[in-house]
LUMKE-741304 format. One record per residue (C-alpha): residue in three letters; z, y, x; residue number from 1. Coordinates in steps of 0.5 Angstrom, whole numbers, plus 500, padded with zeros to 3 digits. Layout:
// LUMKE-741304
+--------+-----+-----+-----+-----+
: residu :   Z :   Y :   X : num :
+--------+-----+-----+-----+-----+
:    ALA :   Z :   Y :   X : NUM :
...
+--------+-----+-----+-----+-----+
// end
This chain:
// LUMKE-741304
+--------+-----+-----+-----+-----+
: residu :   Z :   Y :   X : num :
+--------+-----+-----+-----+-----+
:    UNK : 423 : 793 : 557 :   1 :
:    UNK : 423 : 786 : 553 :   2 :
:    UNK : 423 : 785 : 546 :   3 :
:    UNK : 430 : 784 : 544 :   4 :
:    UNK : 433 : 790 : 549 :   5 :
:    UNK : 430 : 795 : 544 :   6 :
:    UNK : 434 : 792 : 538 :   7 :
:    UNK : 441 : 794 : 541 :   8 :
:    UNK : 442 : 801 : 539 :   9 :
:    UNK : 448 : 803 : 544 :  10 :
:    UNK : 453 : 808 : 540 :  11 :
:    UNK : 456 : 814 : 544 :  12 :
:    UNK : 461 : 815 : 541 :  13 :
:    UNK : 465 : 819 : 546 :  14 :
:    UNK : 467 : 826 : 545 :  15 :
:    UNK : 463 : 830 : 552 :  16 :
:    UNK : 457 : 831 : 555 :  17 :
:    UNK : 460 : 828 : 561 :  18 :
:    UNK : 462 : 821 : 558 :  19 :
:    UNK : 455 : 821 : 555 :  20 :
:    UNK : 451 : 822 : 561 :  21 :
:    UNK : 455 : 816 : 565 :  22 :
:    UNK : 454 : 811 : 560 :  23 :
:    UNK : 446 : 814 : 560 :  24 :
:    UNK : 445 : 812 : 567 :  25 :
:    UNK : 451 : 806 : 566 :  26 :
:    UNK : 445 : 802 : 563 :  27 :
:    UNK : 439 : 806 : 563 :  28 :
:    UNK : 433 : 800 : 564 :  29 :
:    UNK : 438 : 796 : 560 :  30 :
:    UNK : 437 : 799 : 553 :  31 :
:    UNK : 432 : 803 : 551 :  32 :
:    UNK : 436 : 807 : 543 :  33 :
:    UNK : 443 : 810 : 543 :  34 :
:    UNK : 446 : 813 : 537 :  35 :
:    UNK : 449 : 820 : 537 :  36 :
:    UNK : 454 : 821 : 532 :  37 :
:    UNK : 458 : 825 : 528 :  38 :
:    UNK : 464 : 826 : 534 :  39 :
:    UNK : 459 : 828 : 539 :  40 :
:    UNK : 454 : 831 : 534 :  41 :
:    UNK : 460 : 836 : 532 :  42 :
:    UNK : 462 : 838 : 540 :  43 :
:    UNK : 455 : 839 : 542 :  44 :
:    UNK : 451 : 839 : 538 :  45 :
:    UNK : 443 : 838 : 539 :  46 :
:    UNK : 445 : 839 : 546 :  47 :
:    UNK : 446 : 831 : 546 :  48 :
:    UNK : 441 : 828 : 543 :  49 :
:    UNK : 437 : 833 : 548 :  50 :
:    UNK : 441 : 829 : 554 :  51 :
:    UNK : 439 : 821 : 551 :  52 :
:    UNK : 432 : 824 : 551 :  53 :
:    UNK : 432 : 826 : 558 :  54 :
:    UNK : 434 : 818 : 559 :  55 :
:    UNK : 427 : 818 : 555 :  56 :
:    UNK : 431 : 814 : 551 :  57 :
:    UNK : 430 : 814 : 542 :  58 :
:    UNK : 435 : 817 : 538 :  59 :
:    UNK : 439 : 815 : 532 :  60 :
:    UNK : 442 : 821 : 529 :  61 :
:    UNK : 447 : 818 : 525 :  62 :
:    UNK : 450 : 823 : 520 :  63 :
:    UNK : 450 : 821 : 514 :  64 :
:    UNK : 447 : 826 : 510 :  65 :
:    UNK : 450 : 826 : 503 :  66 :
:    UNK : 449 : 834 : 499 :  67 :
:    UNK : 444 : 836 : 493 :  68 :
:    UNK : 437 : 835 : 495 :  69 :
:    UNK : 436 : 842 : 496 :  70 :
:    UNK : 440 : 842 : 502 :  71 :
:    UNK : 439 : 835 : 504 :  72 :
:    UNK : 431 : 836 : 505 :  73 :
:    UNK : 433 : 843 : 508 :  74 :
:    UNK : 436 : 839 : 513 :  75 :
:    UNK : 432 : 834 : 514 :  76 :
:    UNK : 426 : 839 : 516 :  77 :
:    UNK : 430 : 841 : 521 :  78 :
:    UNK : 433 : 834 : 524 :  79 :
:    UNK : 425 : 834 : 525 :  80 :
:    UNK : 424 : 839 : 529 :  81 :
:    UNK : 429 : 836 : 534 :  82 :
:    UNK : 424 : 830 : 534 :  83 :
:    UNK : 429 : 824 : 533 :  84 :
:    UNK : 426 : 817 : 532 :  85 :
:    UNK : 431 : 816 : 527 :  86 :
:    UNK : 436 : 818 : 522 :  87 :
:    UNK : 440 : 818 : 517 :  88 :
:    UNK : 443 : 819 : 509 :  89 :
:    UNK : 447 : 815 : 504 :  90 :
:    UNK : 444 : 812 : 498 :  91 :
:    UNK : 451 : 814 : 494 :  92 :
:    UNK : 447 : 822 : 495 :  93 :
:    UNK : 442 : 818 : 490 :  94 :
:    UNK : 435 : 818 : 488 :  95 :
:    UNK : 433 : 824 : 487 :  96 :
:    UNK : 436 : 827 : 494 :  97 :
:    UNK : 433 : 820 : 498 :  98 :
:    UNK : 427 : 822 : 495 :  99 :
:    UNK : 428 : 829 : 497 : 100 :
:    UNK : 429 : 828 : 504 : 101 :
:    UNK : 422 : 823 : 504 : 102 :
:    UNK : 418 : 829 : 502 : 103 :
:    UNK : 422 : 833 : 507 : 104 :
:    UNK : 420 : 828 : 512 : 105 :
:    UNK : 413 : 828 : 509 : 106 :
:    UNK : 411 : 834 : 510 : 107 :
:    UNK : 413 : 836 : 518 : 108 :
:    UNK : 406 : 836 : 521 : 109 :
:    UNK : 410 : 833 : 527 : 110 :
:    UNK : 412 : 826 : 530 : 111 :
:    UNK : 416 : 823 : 523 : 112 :
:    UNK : 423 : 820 : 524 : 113 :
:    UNK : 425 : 813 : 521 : 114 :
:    UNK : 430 : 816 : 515 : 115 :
:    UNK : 435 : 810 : 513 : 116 :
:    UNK : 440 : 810 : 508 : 117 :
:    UNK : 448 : 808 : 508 : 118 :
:    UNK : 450 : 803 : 503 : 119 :
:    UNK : 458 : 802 : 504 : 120 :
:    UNK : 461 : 803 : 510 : 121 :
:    UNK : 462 : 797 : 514 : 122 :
:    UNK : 470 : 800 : 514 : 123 :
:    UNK : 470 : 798 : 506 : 124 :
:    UNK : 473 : 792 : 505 : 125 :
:    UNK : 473 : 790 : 496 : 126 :
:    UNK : 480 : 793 : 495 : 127 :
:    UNK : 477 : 800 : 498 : 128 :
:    UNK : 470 : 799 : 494 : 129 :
:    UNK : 474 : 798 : 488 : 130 :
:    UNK : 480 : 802 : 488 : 131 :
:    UNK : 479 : 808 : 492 : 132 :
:    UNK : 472 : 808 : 490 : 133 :
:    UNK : 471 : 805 : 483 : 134 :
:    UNK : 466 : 801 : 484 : 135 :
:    UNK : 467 : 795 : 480 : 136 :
:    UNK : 461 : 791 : 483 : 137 :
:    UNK : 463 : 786 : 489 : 138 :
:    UNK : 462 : 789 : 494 : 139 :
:    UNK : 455 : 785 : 496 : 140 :
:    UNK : 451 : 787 : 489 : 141 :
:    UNK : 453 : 793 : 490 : 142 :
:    UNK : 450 : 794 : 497 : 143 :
:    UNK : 444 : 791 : 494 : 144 :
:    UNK : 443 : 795 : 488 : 145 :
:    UNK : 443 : 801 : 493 : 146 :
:    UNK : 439 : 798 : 498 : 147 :
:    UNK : 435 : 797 : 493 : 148 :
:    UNK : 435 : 805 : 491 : 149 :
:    UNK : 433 : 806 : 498 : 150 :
:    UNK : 427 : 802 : 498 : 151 :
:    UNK : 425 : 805 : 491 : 152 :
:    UNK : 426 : 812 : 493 : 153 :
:    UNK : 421 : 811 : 498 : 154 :
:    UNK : 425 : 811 : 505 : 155 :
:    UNK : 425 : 805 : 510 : 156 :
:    UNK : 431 : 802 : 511 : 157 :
:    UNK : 438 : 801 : 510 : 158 :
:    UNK : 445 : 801 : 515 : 159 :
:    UNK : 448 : 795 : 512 : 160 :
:    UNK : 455 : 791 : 514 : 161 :
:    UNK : 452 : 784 : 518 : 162 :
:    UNK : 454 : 779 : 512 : 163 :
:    UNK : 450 : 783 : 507 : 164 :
:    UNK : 443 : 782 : 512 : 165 :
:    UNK : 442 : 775 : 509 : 166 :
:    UNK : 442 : 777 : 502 : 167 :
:    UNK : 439 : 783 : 503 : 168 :
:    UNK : 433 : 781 : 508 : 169 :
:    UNK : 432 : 776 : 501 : 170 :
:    UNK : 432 : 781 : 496 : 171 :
:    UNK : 428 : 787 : 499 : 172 :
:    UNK : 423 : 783 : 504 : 173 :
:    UNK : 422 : 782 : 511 : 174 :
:    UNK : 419 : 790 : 512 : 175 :
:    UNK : 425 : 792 : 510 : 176 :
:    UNK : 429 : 796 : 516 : 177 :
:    UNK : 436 : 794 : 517 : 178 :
:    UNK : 440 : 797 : 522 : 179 :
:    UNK : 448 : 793 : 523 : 180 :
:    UNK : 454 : 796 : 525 : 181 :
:    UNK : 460 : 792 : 525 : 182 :
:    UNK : 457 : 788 : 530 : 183 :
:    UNK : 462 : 785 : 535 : 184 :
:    UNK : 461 : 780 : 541 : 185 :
:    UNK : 465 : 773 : 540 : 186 :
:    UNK : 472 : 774 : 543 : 187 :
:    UNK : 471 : 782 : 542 : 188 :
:    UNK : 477 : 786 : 538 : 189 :
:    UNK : 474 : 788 : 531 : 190 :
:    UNK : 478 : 795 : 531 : 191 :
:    UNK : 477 : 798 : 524 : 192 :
:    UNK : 470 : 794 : 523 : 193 :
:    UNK : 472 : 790 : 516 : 194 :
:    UNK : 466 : 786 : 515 : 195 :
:    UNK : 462 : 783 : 523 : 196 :
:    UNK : 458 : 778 : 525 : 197 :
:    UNK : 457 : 776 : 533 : 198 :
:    UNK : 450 : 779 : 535 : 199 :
:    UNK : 447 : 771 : 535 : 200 :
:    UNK : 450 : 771 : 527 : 201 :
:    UNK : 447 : 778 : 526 : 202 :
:    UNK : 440 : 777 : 529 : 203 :
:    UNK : 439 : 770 : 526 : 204 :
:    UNK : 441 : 773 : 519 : 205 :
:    UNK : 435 : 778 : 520 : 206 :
:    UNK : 437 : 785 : 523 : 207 :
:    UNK : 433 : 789 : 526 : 208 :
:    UNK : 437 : 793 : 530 : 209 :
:    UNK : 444 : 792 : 532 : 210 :
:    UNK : 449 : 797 : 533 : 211 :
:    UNK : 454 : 796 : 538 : 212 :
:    UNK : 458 : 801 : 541 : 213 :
:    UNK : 465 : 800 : 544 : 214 :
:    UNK : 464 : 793 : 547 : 215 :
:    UNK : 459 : 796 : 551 : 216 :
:    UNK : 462 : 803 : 552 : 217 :
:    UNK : 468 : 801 : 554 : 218 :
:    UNK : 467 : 795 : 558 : 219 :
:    UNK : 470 : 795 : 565 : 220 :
:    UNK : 461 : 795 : 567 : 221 :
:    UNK : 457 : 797 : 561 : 222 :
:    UNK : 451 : 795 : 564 : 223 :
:    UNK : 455 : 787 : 565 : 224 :
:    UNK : 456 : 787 : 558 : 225 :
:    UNK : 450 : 790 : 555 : 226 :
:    UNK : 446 : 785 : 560 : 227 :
:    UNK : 451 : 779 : 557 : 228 :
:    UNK : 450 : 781 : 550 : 229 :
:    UNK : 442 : 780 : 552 : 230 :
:    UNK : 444 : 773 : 555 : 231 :
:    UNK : 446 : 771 : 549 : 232 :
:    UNK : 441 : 773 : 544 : 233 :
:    UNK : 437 : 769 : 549 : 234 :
:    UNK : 441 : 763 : 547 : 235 :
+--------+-----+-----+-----+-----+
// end
């Protein structure tokens, strides 16, 4: 599988075992990573993740831990032993609980998963950011500041809206992992994404990984869309 196939990471985001096995044979030899949410997560538990890895396909598990660091490092321990290759926290957990879940990580004696960290959703535009949330900062330095945490706190990237790549990219270096959400082809419906990019616009900028769910997953073809998107990266 080429080189650009492995940067699209397609979200399940469908509530059974059903849907999730025809999007898996839908593109399987076109993508190679999927991401197992909370809705899937919830209604099937492990049962999922087991599914996308009989495909032999790579495994974001996208739950967000946010907890003390006790509880979140026991969780981390166990997200190891299911052996994904990827998951992930939110920065706003803080310091202390992200360096929690690195030891965690650590310290598993088996196959280590890359541990990212949320900033602020993509779904949070300014107004959110400062009066639901109360943080007073513009929503890039604030994004920034957490990345920055995460970096400090010992974990290997973070999930990030597509227009804050540039600026983080500058800030926290080329090893830094951005994994982006939020992405949306040109003429594809934004839905409750506030901040997108196309995924031209968001590779350019310097994203490793781009998320994409419905514009893939509820296509006529999954496979045609997955495979446009691919010609157009190609571009």
């Amino acid at each position: 599988m080429n080189r650009l196939s492995d940067k699209i990471i397609v979200a399940l985001d469908v509530p059974t075992l059903k849907e999730t096995e025809k999007l898996l044979q839908k593109l399987q030899g076109v993508v190679s990573y999927y991401k197992v949410g909370f809705e899937l997560f919830t209604a099937h538990g492990w049962k999922a993740v087991e599914l996308v890895k009989k495909y032999n396909a790579k495994v974001f598990l996208d739950l967000k831990l946010h907890d003390i660091p006790n509880t979140a490092a026991r969780t981390a321990k166990v997200i190891c032993e299911h052996e994904v290759d990827m998951f992930n926290v939110h920065a706003l957990g803080g310091g202390d609980m992200m360096k929690a879940v690195r030891k965690s990580v650590d310290e598993y004696s088996g196959k280590k998963p890359v541990v990212i960290a949320v900033t602020l959703l993509t779904s949070h535009d300014e107004k959110t950011v400062k009066t639901e949330i109360g943080i007073q900062n513009e929503v890039l330095d604030a994004v920034i500041a957490l990345a920055k945490l995460t970096q400090e706190s010992g974990l290997a990237g973070v999930v990030c809206s597509p227009e804050e790549i540039s600026a983080i990219r500058k800030s926290l270096g080329q090893d830094f992992i951005l994994v982006t959400p939020g992405i949306r082809p040109q003429g594809s419906q934004k839905g409750d994404q506030k901040r997108t990019l196309t995924p031209q616009e968001a590779l350019k900028a310097g994203s490793s990984y781009l998320v994409i769910g419905r514009p893939i997953t509820a296509a006529p073809s999954p496979k045609e869309a997955a495979l446009s998107i691919l010609s157009s990266l190609r571009n």
